[in-house]
C-alpha positions in Angstrom: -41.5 -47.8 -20.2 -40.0 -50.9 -19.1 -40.2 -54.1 -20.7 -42.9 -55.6 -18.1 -44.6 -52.6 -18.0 -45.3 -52.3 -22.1 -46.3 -56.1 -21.8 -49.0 -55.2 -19.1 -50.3 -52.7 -21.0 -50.8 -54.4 -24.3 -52.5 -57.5 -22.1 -55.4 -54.9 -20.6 -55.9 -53.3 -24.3 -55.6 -57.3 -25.7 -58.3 -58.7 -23.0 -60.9 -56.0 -22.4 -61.6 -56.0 -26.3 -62.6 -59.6 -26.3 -64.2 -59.4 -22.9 -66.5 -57.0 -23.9 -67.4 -58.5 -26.9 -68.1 -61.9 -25.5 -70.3 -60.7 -22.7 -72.2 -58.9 -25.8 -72.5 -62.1 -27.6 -73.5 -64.1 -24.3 -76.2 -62.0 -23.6 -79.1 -63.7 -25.7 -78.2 -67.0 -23.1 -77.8 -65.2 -20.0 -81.6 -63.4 -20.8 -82.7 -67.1 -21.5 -81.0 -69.4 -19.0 -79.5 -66.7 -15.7 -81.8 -64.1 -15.3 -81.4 -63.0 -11.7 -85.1 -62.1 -10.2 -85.4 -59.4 -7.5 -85.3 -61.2 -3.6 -85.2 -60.0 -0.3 -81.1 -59.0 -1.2 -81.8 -57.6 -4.3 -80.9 -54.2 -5.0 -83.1 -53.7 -8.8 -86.5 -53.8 -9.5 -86.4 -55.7 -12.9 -85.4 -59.0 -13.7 -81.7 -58.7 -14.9 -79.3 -61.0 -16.5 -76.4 -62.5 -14.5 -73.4 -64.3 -15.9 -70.8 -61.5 -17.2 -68.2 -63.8 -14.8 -68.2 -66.6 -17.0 -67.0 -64.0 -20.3 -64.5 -62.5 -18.1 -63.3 -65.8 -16.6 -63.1 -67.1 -20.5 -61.1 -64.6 -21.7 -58.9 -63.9 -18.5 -58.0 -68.0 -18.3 -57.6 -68.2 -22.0 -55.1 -65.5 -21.8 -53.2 -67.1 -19.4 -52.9 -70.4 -21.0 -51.8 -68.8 -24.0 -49.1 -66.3 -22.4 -47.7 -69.8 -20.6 -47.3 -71.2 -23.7 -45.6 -68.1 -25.5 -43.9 -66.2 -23.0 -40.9 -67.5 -20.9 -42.4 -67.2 -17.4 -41.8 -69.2 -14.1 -45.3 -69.3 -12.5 -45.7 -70.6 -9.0 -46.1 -73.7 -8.4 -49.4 -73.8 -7.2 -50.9 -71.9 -10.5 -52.1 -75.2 -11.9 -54.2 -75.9 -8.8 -55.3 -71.9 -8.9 -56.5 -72.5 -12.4 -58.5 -75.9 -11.6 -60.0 -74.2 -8.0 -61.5 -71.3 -10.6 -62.8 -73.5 -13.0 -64.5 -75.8 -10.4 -66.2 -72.4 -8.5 -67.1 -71.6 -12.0 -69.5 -74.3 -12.6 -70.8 -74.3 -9.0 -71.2 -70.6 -9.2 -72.5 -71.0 -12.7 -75.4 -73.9 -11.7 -75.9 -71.4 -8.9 -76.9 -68.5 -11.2 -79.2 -70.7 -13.0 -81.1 -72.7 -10.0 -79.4 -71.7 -6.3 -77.5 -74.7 -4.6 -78.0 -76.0 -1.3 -75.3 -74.4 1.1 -73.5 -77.1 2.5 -72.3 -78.5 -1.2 -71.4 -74.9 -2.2 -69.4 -74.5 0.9 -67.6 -78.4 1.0 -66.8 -77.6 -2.7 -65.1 -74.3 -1.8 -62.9 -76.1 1.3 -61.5 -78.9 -1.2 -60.6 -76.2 -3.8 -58.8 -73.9 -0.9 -57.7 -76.9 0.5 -55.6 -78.2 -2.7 -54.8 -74.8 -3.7 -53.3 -74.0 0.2 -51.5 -77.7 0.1 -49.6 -77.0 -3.1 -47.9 -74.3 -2.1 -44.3 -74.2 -1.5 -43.1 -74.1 2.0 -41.4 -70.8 1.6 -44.6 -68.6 0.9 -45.2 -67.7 4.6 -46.6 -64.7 6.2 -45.6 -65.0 9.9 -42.9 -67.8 9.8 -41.0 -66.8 13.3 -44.6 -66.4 15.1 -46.7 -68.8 13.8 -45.7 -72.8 12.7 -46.4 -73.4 9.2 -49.6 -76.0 10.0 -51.1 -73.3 11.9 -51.0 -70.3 9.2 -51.8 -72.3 6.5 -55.0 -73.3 8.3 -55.5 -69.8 8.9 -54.9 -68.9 5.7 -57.3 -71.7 4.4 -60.0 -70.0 6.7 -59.2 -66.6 5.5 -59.3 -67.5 2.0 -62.5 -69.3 2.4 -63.8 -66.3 3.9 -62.6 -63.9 0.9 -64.3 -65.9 -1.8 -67.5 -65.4 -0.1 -67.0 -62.0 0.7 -66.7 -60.8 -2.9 -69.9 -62.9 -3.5 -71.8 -61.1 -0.5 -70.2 -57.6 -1.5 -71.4 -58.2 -5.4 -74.8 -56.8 -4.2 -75.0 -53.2 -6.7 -73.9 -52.2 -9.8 -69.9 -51.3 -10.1 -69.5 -51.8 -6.5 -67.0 -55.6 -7.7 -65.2 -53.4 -10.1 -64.6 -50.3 -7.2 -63.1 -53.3 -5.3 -61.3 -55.6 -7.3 -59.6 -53.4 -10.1 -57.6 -51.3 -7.3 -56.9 -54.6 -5.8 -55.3 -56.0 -8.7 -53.5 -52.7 -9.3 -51.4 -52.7 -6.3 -50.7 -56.6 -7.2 -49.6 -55.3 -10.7 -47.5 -52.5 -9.4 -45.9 -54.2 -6.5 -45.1 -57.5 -9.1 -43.6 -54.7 -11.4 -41.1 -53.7 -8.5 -40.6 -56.9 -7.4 -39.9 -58.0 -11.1 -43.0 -61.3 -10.4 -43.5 -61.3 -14.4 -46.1 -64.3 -13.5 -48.3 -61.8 -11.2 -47.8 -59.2 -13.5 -49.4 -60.8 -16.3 -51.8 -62.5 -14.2 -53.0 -58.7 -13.1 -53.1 -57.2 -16.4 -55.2 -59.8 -17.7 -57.7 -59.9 -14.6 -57.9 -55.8 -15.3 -58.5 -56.1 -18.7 -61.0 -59.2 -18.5 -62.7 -57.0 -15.8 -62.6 -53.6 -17.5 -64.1 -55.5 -20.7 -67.7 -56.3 -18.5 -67.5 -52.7 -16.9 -69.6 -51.0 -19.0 -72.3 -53.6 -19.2 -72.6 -53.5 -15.6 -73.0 -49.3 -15.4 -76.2 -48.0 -13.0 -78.3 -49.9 -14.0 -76.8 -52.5 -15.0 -77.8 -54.6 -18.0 -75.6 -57.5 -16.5 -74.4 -59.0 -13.7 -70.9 -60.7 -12.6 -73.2 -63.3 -10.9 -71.8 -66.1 -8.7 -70.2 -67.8 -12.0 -67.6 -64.2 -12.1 -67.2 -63.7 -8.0 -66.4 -67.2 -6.7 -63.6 -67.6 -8.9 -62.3 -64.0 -8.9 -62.5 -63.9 -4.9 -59.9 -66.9 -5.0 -57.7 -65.8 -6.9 -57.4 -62.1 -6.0 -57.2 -64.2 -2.2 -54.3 -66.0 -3.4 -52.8 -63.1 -5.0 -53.1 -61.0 -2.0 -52.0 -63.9 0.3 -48.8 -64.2 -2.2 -48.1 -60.4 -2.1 -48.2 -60.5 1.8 -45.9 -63.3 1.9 -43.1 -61.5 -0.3 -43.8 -57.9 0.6 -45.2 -57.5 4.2 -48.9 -58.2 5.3 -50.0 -54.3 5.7 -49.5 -54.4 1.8 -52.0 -57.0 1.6 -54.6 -56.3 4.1 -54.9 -52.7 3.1 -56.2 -53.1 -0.6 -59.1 -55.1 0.8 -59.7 -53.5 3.8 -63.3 -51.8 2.9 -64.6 -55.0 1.7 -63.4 -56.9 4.8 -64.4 -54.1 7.4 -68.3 -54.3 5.9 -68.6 -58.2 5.3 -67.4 -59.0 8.6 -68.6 -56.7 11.2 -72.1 -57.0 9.2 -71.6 -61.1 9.6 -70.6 -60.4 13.4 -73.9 -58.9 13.9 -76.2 -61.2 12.1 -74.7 -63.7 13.6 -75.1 -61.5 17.2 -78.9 -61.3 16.2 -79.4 -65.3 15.9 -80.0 -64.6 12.1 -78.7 -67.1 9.4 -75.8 -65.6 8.2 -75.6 -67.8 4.9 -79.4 -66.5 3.9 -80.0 -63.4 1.6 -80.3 -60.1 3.3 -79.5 -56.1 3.2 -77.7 -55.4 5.9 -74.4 -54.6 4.5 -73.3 -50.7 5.2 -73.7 -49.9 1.5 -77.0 -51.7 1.2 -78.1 -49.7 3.8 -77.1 -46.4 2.5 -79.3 -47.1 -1.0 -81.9 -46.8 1.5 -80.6 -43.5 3.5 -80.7 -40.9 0.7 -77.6 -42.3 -1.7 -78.0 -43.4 -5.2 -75.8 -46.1 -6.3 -73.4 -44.1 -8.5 -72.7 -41.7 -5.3 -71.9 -45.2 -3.2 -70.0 -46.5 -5.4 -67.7 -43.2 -6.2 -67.1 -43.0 -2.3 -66.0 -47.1 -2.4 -63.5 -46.4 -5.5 -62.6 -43.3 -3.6 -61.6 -44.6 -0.4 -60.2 -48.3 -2.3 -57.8 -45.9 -4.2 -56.6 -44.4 -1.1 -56.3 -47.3 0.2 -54.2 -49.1 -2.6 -51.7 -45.4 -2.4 -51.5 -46.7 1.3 -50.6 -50.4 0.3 -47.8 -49.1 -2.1 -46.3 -46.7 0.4 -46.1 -49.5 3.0 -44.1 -51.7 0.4 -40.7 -52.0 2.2 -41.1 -49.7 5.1 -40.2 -50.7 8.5 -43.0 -52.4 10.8 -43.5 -49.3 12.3 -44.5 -47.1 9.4 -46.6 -49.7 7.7 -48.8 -50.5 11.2 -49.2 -46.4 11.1 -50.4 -46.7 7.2 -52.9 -49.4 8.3 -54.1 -47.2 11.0 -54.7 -44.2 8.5 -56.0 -46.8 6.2 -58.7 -48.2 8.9 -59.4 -44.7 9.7 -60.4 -44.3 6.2 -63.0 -47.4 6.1 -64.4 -45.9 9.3 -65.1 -42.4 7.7 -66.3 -44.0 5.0 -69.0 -46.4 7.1 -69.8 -43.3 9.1 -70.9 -41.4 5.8 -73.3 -44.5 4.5 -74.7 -44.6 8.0 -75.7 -40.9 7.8 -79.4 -40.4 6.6 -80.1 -38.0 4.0 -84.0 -38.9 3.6 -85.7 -35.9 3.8 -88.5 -35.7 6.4 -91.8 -36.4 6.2 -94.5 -34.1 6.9 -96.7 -34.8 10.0 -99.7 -36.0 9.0 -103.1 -33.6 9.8 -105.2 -34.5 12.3 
């Protein structure tokens, strides 16, 4: 085991302990002060605590502080402004969990984060720099970020279903940083897994905790960034495939609502694995296909790293394929027919 490998491994094992132990803690004051009550979006029945975020956001930025100040490691340049944008979503997310924010604050507060974060970057992170000026993909990056943070909040609607998504994510960061020899991103993802893997089992069907908005803003930006960092250095198929489940669902169900006339900022069940709680599958069965087809996905995102053009587009196809098959198999009822009624 390599050097950067052994480090990753003792910073899961070094976060998830503390992780867990602080969303223990926590949870007298999340049952007191963030108890999310079943709505019209709601997947359980009883009033449940929210706020596991804010314990894995603790431990995952104190971690990072401290391995800046112990371990010999060029970060980029716009970590500092990453690690302000998180904290900032974390209070708006937090006041969120504890009385919902009007939307237009939420989302103005989320633009000048992205903003700073997308300004402070160095000129030479670029995705499509002989296609595309710089002014342009940065706005489009901005956009796409934006839209990322609130995907991982609209996605964060069942138990496990963050953890299916994320943790792959940030493996294929971790793995890809490791080849690349990123020490920054590598750390970065071990301690993300290991905050994360720390609040896993409090969040188990049914949960006894939830990430709440505190946990997904902030985690949505920075897995964006990471993503939008890995893309730049090792080819955008890498990046879009690790997320491609989550941004298949959350945008063709926004397309629709937004189709329909239907506010597409208020709470609602329309999301393919919101639908398929209601079509015969129990939450552990959705969420095993999810981490399934997300761990397919992530093998396809490590097998495009530094392939030609051509054999990374026909990965993404396979990948999309995969998405498909799995939206296809949450649209399939299983409910078992009623009996006609007597006459």
């Amino acid at each position: 085991m390599t050097y950067p490998s052994l480090i990753a491994v003792l910073l899961v094992i070094a976060t998830a302990l503390p992780a867990f132990w602080l969303c223990r803690a926590l949870m007298p004051l999340f049952l007191r002060y963030a108890l999310a009550r079943p709505n019209s979006r709601s997947s359980h029945a009883v009033p449940t605590p929210q706020g596991g975020g804010f314990a894995i956001l603790c431990v995952a930025m104190g971690a990072a502080i401290i391995c800046a100040m112990g371990l010999k490691i060029v970060w980029p340049p716009e970590s500092l402004a990453v690690l302000i944008g998180m904290l900032v979503l974390m209070g708006i997310g937090g006041l969120d969990d504890i009385k919902p924010l009007p939307t237009i604050p939420r989302l103005i507060t989320q633009i000048a984060v992205i903003g700073i974060i997308i300004l402070s970057m160095p000129d030479t992170i670029r995705l499509l720099p002989e296609a595309v000026p710089l002014w342009a993909e940065r706005l489009l990056a901005g956009l796409a970020l934006l839209w990322f943070v609130n995907l991982v909040n609209f996605m964060d609607g069942i138990d496990w279903i963050t953890a299916a998504e994320l943790l792959p994510v940030w493996v294929v960061v971790l793995v890809v940083s490791l080849w690349a020899d990123e020490t920054a991103l590598v750390v970065l993802a071990a301690i993300l897994i290991g905050s994360y893997l720390g609040f896993v089992p409090f969040n188990r069907p049914v949960a006894k905790l939830f990430l709440g908005d505190v946990g997904s803003l902030p985690l949505g930006l920075v897995t964006g960034w990471l993503l939008y960092r890995i893309g730049a250095k090792h080819g955008l198929v890498s990046a879009l495939l690790p997320p491609l489940y989550y941004l298949a669902d959350a945008t063709i169900t926004m397309m629709r609502r937004a189709l329909r006339g239907e506010k597409i900022w208020e709470a609602h069940r329309t999301h393919f694995y919101q639908q398929a709680t209601t079509k015969g599958l129990t939450v552990l069965q959705i969420v095993t296909r999810i981490l399934i087809t997300n761990l397919v996905l992530a093998g396809l995102a490590l097998a495009a790293h530094g392939q030609s053009l051509s054999i990374a587009l026909a990965l993404l196809v396979i990948g999309a394929l995969c998405v498909a098959a799995l939206i296809r198999e949450m649209q399939r009822d299983r409910r078992a027919p009623q009996d006609p009624i007597d006459r």
